[in-house]
C-alpha positions as CSV (number, residue, x, y, z in Angstrom):
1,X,-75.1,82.9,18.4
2,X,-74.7,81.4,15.0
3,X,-75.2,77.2,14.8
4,X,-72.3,75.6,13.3
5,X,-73.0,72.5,11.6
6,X,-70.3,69.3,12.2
7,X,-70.5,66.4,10.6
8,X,-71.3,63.3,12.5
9,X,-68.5,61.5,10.7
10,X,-66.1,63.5,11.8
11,X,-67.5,63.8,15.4
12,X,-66.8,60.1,15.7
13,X,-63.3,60.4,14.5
14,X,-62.2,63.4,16.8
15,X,-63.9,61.7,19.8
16,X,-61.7,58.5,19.8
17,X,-62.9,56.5,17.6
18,X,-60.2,56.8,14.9
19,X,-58.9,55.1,12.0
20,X,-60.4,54.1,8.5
21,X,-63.7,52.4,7.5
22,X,-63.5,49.3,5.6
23,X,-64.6,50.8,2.4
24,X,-61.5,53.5,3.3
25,X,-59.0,50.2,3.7
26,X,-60.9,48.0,0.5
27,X,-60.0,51.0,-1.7
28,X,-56.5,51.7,-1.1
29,X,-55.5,48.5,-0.8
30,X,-57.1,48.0,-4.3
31,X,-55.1,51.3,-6.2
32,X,-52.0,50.0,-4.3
33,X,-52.2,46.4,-5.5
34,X,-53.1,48.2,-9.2
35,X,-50.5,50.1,-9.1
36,X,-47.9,47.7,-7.9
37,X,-49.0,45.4,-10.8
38,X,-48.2,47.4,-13.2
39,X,-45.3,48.5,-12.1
40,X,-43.6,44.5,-12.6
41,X,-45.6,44.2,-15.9
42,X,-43.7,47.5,-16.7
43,X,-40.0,45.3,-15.2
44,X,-40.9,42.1,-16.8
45,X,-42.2,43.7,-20.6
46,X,-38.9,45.9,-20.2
47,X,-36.4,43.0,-19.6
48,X,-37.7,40.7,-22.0
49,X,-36.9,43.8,-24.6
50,X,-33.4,44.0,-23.0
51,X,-32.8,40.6,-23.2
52,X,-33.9,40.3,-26.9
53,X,-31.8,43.2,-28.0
54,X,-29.1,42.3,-26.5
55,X,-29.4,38.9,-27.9
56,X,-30.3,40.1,-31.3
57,X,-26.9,42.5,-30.5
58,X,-24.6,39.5,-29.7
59,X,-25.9,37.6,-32.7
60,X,-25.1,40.2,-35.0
61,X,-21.7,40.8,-33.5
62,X,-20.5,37.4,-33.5
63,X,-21.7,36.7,-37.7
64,X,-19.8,40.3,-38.2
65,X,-17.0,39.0,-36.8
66,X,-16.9,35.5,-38.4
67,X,-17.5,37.0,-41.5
68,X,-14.9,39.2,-41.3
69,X,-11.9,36.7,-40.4
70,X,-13.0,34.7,-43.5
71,X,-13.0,37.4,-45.4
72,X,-9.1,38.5,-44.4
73,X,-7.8,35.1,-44.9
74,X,-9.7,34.7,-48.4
75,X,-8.7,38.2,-49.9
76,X,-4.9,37.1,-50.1
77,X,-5.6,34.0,-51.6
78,X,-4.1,32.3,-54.7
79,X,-7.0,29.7,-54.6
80,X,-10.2,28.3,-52.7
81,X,-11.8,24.7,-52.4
82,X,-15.2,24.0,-50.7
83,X,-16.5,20.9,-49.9
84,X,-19.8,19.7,-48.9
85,X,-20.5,19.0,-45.3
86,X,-23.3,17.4,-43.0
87,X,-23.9,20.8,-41.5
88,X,-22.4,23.0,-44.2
89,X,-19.9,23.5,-46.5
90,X,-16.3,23.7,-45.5
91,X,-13.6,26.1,-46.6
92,X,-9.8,25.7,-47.5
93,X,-7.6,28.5,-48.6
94,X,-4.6,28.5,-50.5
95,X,-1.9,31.2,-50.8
96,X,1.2,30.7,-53.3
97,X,4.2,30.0,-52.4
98,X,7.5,29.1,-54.0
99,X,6.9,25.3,-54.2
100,X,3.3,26.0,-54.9
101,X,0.4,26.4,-53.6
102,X,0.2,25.8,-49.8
103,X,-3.2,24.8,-47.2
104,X,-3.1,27.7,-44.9
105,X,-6.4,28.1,-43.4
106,X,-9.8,26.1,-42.9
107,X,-13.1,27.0,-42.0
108,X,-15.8,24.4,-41.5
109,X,-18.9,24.3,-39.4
110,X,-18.6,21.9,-36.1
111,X,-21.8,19.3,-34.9
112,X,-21.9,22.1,-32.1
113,X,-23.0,25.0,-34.6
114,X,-19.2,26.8,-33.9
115,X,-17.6,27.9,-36.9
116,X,-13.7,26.2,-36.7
117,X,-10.8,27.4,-38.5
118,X,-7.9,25.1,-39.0
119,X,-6.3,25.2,-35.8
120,X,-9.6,23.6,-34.4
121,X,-10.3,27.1,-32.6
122,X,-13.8,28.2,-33.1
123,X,-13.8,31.8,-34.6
124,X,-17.7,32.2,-34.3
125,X,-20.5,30.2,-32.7
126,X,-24.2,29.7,-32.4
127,X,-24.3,29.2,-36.1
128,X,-27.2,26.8,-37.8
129,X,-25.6,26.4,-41.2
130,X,-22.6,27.7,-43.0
131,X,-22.3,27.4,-47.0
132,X,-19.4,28.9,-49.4
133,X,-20.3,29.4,-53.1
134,X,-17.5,30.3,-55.5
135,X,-17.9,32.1,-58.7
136,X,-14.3,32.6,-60.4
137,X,-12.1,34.3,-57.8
138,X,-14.9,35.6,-55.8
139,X,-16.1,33.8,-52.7
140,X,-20.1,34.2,-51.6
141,X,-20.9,33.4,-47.8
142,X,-24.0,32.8,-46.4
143,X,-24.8,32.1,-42.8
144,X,-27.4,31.5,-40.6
145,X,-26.3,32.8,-36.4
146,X,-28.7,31.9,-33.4
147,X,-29.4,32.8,-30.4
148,X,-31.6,31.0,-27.5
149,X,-32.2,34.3,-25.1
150,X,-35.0,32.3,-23.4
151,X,-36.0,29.1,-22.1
152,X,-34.0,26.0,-24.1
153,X,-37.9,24.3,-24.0
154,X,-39.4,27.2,-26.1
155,X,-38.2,28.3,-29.6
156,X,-40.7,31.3,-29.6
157,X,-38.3,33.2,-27.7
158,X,-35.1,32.2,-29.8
159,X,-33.5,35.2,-32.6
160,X,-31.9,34.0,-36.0
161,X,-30.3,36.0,-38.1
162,X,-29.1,35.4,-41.7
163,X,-25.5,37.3,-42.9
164,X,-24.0,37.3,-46.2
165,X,-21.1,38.4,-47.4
166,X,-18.8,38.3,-50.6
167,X,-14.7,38.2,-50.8
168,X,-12.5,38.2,-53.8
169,X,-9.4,36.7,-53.8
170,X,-6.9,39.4,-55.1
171,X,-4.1,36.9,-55.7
């Protein structure tokens, strides 16, 4: 008859003694808790990217957009004025009509950082400074378009982003 050896271990288990040592428990419990942190480091590093692109995204749609209203109402023109203001420069454009020359839009920068236009509807906001620059016929724009994606008590987190842009008036 050949001996078969069992282990003592296992003898305890199969005999009613079941379930897992401590050192069994200690160890999962640690490679669970390891791999449960890393998983929400993973969430929390990936929605802070989302949230700054999409920030960065918004900022950068919003200038675009600004920019280009300005730019459709300059191009027409007959004649441009800007004026210095506390937060920027202000815009007024003329076109030419039969008695002369005529106010038919504004742009200036609000104390709110939202770019008006001369219906006092804002046309793009979350704007830090504004300034017009003529040379001749030609109109030179330069902007500065925030964006707070995180707490209002930390700047660290907040996205600027300068645009500039040129229009000619063609009139």
């Amino acid at each position: 008859m050949k001996a078969t050896h069992i282990d003592k271990r296992l003898g305890r288990r199969l005999n009613g003694n079941g379930g897992f040592t401590m050192a069994e428990v200690a160890i999962v419990s640690a490679v669970s808790i390891a791999v449960i942190l890393s998983i929400a480091v993973a969430y929390v590093g990936t929605t802070r990217s989302w949230n700054g692109t999409t920030g960065l995204l918004e900022i950068q749609r919003e200038a675009s957009l600004g920019m280009e209203i300005i730019q459709n109402v300059v191009r027409p023109a007959s004649s441009l004025a800007v004026a210095a203001g506390a937060h920027g420069d202000s815009l007024e454009v003329y076109y030419e009509v039969a008695s002369g020359d005529s106010l038919v839009a504004e742009f200036y920068l609000d104390g709110a950082g939202n770019l008006m236009d001369i219906n006092g509807t804002a046309v793009a906001s979350h704007i830090d400074s504004m300034d017009f620059v003529l040379s001749g016929r030609a109109l030179h724009i330069d902007g500065w378009f925030r964006s707070d994606i995180g707490t209002p008590n930390r700047s660290t987190d907040d996205q600027r982003v300068q645009i500039s842009t040129t229009a000619i008036c063609r009139n």
